[in-house]
C-alpha positions in Angstrom: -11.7 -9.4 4.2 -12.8 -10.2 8.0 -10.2 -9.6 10.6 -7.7 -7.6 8.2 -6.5 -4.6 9.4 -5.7 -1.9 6.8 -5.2 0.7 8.9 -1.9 -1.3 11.0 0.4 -0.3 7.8 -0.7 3.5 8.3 0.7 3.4 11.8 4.2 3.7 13.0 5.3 0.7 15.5 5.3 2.0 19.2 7.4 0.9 22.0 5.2 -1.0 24.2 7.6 0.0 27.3 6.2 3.4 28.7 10.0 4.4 29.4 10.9 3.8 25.8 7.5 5.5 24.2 8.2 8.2 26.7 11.5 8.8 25.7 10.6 8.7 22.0 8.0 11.3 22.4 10.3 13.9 23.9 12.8 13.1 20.7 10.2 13.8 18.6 9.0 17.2 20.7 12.2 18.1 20.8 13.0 17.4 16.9 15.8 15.2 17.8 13.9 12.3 16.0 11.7 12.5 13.0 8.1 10.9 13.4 7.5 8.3 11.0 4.0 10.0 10.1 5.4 13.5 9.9 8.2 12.2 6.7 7.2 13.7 3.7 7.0 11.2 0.4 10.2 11.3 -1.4 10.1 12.5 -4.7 10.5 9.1 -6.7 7.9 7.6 -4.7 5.7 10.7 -6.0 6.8 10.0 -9.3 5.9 6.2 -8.7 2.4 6.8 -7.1 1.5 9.4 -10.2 2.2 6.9 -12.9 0.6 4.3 -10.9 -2.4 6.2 -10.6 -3.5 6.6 -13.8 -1.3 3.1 -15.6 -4.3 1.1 -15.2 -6.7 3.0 -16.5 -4.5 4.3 -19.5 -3.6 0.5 -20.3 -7.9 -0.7 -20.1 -8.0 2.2 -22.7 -5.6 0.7 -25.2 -6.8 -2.7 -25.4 -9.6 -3.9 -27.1 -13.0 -5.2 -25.7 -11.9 -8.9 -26.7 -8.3 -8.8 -25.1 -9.8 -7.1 -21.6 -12.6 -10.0 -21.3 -9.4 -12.3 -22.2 -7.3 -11.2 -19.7 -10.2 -11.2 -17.2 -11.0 -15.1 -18.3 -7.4 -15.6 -17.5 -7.4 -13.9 -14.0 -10.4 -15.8 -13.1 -9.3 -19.2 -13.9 -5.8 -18.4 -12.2 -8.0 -17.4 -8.9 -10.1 -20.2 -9.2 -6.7 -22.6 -9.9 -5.1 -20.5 -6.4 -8.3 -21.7 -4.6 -8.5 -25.5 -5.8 -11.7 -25.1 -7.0 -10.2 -26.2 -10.3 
């Protein structure tokens, strides 16, 4: 898509005042605050992401040709409904 930015969820917010980002940076040298980047995943979002990762792929496998090109007529004509092409 032109002008999304995928990276702006990947990066903690900032304090645009330079007293308040100052101050945050010595919490975070001084381990007094955690950094948003530095949190490690929590184990049920692990579990989520693993099962997400391989769900789709898993579920393609189990259907038949004929129900996949279904669903993908489906999706289409719901896209194409979303866009008043219709």
């Amino acid at each position: 898509m032109i002008g999304h930015h995928t990276d702006m969820a990947k990066n903690p917010k900032r304090p645009k005042d330079p007293n308040q980002l100052a101050k945050m940076m010595i919490d975070i040298g001084s381990g007094g605050k955690q950094d948003v980047c530095d949190s490690e995943i929590t184990p049920m979002a692990a579990l989520g992401r693993s099962g997400g990762l391989k769900g789709g792929r898993t579920r393609a496998e189990s259907l038949s040709v004929e129900r996949r090109s279904e669903i993908a007529k489906e999706a289409a004509a719901a896209r194409w409904k979303r866009d008043g092409r219709d």
